[in-house]
Structures are given as structure tokens and as C-alpha cells.
C-alpha positions as CSV (number, residue, x, y, z in Angstrom):
1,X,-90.9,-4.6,8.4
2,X,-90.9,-2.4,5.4
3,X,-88.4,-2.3,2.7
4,X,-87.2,1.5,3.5
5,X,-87.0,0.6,7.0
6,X,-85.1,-2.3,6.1
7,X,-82.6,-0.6,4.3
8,X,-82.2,2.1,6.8
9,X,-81.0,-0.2,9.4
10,X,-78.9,-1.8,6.7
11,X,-77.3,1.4,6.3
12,X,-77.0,2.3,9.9
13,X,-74.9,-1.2,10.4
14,X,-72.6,-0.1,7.2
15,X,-72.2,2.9,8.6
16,X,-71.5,1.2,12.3
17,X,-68.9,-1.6,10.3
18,X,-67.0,1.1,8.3
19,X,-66.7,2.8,11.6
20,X,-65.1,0.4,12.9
21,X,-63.0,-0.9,9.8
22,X,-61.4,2.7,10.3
23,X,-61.1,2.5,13.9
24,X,-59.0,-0.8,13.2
25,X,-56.8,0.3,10.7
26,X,-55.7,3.7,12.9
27,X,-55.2,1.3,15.8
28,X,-52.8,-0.6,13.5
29,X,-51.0,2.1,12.3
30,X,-50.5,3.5,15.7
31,X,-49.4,0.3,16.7
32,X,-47.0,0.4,13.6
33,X,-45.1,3.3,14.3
34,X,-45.0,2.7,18.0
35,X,-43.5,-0.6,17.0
36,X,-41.1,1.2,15.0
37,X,-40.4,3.4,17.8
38,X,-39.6,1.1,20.1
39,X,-37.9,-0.8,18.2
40,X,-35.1,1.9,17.5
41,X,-34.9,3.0,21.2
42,X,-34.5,-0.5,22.2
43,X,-31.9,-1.2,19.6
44,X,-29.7,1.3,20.9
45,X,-29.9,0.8,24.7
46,X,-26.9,0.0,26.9
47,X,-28.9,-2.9,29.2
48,X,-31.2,-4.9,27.2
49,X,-30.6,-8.0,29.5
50,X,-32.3,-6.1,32.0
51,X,-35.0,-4.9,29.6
52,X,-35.4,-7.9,28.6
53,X,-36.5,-9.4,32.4
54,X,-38.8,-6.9,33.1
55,X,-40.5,-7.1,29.8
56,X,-41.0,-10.8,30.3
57,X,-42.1,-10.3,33.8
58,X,-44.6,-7.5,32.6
59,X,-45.5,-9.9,29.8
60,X,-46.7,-13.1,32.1
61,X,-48.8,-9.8,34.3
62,X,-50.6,-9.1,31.2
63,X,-51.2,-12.5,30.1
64,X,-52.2,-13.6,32.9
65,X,-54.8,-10.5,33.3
66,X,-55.9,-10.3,29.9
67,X,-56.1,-14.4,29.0
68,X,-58.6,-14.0,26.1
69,X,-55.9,-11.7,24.7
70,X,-52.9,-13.9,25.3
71,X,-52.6,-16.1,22.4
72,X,-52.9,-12.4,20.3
73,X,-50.0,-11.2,21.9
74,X,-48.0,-14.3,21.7
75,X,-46.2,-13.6,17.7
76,X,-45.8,-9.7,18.9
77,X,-43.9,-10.6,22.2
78,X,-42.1,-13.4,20.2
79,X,-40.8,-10.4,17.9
80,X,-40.3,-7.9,21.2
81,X,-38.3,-10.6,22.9
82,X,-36.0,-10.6,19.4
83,X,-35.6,-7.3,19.6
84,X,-34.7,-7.2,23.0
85,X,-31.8,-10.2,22.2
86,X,-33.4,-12.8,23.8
87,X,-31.1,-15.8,23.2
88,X,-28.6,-13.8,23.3
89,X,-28.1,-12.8,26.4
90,X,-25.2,-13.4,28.5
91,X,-25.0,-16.5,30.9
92,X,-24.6,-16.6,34.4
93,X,-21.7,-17.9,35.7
């Protein structure tokens, strides 16, 4: 290969990376506010006990359908299930 063909598929890859990179950081963001968003909904809701059963029932669904992505979601649904008061529900009697 020649040198300007070289660097044209170098430059086609940066261009395909920085793509990407960009991609990434609106998928964070979105993920940041929605977060956010959930976060004060769930914050003021009368039946987080509740909430809190279906989200960990929806939680083992997608684990369990998703395993590559499991361990990922394992620190996000650790600070979900604080939100939601986990630990802090009440006991049956």
C-alpha cells in the first residue's frame, strides 16, 4: 500500500472513532439526566416498597437476558436500589 492510501484509511478510522467517542458521550448524558429524572420521581413516590419489587424482578429479567451486560449494570442498580430505599423497607410481620 501507498502512503496516501495509507493515510486515507487512517483518516476514515479517526473519523469512524470520533464518531463513536461522540455517540458515547450523548449516550451518557442522556443517561445522566434520565438518571436525574428518575431519581426525583422516585424520591417522591407514595410506594417505593412496591417499586422497589418490581424493579428487582425486572432487574434479574434483564440480567438474565443481557449476561454480557450484567456485571455493567451491577453499580447502576446498586445506586437504583438506594434510591428506591432498599434496606429500608418495612418488614413483614
Amino acid at each position: 500500500m501507498e502512503d496516501k492510501e495509507l493515510k486515507e484509511m487512517l483518516d476514515v478510522h479517526t473519523q469512524s472513532i470520533q464518531g463513536l467517542v461522540e455517540n458515547q458521550m450523548m449516550l451518557a448524558a442522556q443517561v445522566q439526566v434520565l438518571q436525574a429524572a428518575l431519581a426525583t420521581m422516585l424520591l417522591h413516590h407514595s410506594d417505593r416498597a412496591t417499586l422497589l419489587r418490581t424493579f428487582k424482578g425486572y432487574m434479574k429479567i434483564s440480567k438474565e437476558s443481557t449476561p454480557q451486560l450484567s456485571r455493567h449494570m451491577e453499580a447502576l442498580e446498586g445506586g437504583m436500589l438506594a434510591l428506591l430505599g432498599q434496606g429500608t423497607e418495612p418488614t413483614k410481620g
